[in-house]
DRENRO-757302 format. One record per residue (C-alpha): z, x, y; residue number from 1. Coordinates in pm, whole numbers, plus 50000, padded with zeros to 5 digits. Layout:
N
pz; px; py; pos
Z; X; Y; NUM
...
***
This chain:
258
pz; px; py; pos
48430; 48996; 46016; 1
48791; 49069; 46108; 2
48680; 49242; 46427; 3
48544; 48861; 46543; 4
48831; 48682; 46477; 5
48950; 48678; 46788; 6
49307; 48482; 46869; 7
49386; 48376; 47232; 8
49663; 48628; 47260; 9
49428; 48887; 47198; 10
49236; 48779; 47537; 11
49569; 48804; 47690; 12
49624; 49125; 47569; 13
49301; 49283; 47679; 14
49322; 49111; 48040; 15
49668; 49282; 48116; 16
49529; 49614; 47995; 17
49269; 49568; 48228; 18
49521; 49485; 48546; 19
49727; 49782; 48440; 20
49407; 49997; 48434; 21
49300; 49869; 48763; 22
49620; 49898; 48938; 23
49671; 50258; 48780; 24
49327; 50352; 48917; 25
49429; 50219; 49258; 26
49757; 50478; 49250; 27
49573; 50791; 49168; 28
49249; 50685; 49357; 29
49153; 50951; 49581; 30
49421; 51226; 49397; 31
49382; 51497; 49181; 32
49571; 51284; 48928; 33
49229; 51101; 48884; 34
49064; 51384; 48671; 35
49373; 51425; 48460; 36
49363; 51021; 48415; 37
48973; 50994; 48302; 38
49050; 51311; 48089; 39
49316; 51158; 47899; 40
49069; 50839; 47846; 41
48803; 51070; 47746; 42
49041; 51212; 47499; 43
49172; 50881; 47335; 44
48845; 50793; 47346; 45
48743; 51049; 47113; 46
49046; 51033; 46905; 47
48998; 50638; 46825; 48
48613; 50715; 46709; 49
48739; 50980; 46474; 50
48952; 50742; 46333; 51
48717; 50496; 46305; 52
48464; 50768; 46141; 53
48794; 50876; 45896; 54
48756; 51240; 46072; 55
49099; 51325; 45926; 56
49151; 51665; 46037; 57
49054; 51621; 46349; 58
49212; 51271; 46408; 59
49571; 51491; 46325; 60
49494; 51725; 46587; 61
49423; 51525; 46903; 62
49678; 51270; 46747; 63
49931; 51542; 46776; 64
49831; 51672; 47109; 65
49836; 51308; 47243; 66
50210; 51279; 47062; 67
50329; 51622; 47200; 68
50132; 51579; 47556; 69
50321; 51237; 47671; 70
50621; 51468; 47732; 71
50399; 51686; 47943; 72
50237; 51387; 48179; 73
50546; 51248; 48273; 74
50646; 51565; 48459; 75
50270; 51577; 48585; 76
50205; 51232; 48693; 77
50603; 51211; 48843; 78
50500; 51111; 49172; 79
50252; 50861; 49082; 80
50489; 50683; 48828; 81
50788; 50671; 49082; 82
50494; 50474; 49341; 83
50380; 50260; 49059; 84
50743; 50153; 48996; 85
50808; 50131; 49340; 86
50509; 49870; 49346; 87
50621; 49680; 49087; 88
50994; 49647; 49212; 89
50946; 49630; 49566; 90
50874; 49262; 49562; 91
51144; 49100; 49797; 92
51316; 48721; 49761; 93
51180; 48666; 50118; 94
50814; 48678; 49938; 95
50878; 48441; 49712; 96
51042; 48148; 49951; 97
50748; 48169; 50187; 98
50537; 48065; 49871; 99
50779; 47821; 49845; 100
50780; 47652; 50162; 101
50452; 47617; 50095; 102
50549; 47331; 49860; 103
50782; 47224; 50084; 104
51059; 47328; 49857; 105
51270; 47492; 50124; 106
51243; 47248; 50337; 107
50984; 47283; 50643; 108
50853; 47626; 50846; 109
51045; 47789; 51058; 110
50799; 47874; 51329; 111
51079; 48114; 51499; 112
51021; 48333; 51164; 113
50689; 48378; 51232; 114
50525; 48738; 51365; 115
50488; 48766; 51705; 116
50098; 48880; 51695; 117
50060; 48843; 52068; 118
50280; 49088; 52149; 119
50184; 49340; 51923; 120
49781; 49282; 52026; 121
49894; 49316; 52412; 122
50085; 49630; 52323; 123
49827; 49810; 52126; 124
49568; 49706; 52415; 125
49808; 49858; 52751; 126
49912; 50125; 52490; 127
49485; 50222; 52444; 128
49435; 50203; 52787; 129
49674; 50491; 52860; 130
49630; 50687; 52510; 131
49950; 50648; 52409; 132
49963; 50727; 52068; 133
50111; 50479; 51815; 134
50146; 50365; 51455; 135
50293; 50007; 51357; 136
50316; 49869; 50995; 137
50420; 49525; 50952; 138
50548; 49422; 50650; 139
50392; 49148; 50430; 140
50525; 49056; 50075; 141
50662; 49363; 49915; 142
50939; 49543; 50071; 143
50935; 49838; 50294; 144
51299; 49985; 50201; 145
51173; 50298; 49982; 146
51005; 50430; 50371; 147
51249; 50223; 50623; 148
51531; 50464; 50470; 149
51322; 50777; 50625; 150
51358; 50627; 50990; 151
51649; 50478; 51185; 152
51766; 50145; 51124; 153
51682; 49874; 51372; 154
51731; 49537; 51492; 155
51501; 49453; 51815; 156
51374; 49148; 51868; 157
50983; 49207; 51889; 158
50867; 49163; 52201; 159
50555; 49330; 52423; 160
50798; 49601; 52643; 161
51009; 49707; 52312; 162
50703; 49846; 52174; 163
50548; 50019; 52413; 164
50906; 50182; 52547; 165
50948; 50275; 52199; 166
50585; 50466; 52148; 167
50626; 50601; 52534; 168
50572; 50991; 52521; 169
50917; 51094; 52624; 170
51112; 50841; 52407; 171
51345; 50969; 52128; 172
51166; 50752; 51909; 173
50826; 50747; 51960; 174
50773; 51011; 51670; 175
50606; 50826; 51356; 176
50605; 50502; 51246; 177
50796; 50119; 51348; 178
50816; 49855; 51074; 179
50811; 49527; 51206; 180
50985; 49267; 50960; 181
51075; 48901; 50978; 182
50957; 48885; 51400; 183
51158; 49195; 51425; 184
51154; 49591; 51456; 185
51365; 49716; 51184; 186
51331; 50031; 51181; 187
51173; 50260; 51419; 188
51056; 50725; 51351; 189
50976; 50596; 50990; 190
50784; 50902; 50789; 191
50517; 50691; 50567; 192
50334; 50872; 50260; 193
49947; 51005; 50373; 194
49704; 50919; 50194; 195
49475; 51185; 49990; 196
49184; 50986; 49987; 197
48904; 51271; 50084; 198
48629; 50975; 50202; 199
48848; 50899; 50516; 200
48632; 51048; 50817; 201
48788; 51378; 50947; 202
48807; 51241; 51316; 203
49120; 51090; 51200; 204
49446; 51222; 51194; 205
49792; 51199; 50977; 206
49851; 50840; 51166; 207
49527; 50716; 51014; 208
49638; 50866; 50696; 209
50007; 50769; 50680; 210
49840; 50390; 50782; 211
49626; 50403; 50505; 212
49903; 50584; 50278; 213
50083; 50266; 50340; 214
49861; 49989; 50270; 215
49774; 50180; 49942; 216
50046; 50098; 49826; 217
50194; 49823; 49929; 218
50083; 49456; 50071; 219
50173; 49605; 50439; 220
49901; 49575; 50749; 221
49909; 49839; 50986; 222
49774; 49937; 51335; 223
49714; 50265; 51477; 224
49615; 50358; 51846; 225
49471; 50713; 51887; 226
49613; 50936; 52116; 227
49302; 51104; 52121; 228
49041; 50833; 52181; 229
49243; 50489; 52235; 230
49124; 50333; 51984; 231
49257; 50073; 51765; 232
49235; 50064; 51386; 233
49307; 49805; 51220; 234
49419; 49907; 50848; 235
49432; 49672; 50548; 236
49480; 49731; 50153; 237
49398; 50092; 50248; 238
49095; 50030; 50438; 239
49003; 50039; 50821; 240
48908; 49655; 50891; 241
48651; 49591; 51159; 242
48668; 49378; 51413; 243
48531; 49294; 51762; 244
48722; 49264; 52047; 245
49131; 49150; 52067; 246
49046; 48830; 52004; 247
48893; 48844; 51754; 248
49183; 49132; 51569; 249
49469; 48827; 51709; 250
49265; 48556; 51477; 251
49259; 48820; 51198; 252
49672; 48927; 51217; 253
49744; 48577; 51183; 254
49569; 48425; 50912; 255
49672; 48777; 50748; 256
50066; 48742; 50793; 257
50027; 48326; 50756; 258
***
């Protein structure tokens, strides 16, 4: 009857297991890592029914290769861990006041702060019409640093001509990403992580994947125009978002970055 008396800390307990399953899963989704992950669970599983059943012998064993192979996964999964720390620390101050202005605690808006999304949807739509190639990530909550420090530092204000002189064929920097930040480019040839997720359609290239590479893994929105076709994506907690018409993709921009 022990198993039923259940405590409210114990609900706690099991309910931040399950976030930090479900926010592991999301880091190795689409990785190799995955099979190693649902290997080790198949593993633990096994070695918690053997204790359970009193299977001594071979409780020791897999107890001992779960002891010995900890040392082992932290040189495999080294990439993943360094991303899910990233994730956790990336969280900037600037997050938190906007969720505090929201009680008025920092006194009111400042609407100059605020994303210019009209420029950015007028220079994705002349930039499609002449298949200029293009990848913008604008950042949201958690802080860009760990991939602005791969580019060249910026300070533009963000305007409609900026952009599209920056992704303009023959300009220095129209080689891979701009990070937009605070209504301003910061940083401009940014290399982002691709994404290895093998269910993204082959028609799209290493923008679409360093777009959805991005949003993986942090709160970031990003917008790709194909060189190839002109078309706009629209990418959003790793996935391409629909929409109809520039409209339509304005409306959805701003009650994103609001």
């Amino acid at each position: 009857m022990n198993y039923f008396d259940i405590r409210i800390i114990d609900i706690v307990d099991i309910v931040l297991v399950a976030f930090l399953l479900y926010y592991l899963y999301n880091l190795v989704k689409g990785t190799v890592a995955i099979n190693i992950l649902v290997g080790l669970i198949i593993v633990y599983a096994i070695f918690v029914v053997t204790q359970l059943l009193e299977m001594e012998l071979l409780s020791k064993i897999i107890g001992g290769f779960l002891g010995v192979g900890m040392f082992a996964l932290v040189v495999v999964f080294q990439p993943e861990i360094r991303k899910f720390l990233l994730m956790i620390g990336s969280t900037n101050f600037n997050a938190r006041k906007r969720f505090l202005k929201k009680f008025q605690l920092f006194g009111p808006d400042d609407d100059g702060s605020q994303t210019n999304v009209t420029s950015i949807v007028n220079a994705c739509k002349r930039m499609a019409a002449t298949f200029t190639g293009a990848l913008i990530v604008i950042q949201r909550n958690n802080s860009l640093d760990f991939v602005k420090n791969s580019g060249d530092d910026m300070d533009l204000k963000l305007n409609q001509p900026i952009i599209e002189s920056i992704f303009f064929k023959n300009s220095p920097l129209h080689d891979g990403a701009i990070i937009i930040a605070d209504n301003k480019i910061v940083a401009t040839r940014v290399i982002l992580p691709v994404s290895n997720d093998r269910s993204i359609p082959g028609r799209f290239g290493l923008r679409h994947r360093a777009a959805v590479g991005i949003t993986e893994k942090t709160d970031a929105l990003a917008l790709v125009v194909s060189e190839e076709t002109g078309q706009v994506s629209y990418i959003k907690d790793g996935d391409f978002v629909l929409y109809e018409g520039w409209d339509e993709l304005t409306e959805m921009l701003t009650k994103d970055l609001s």
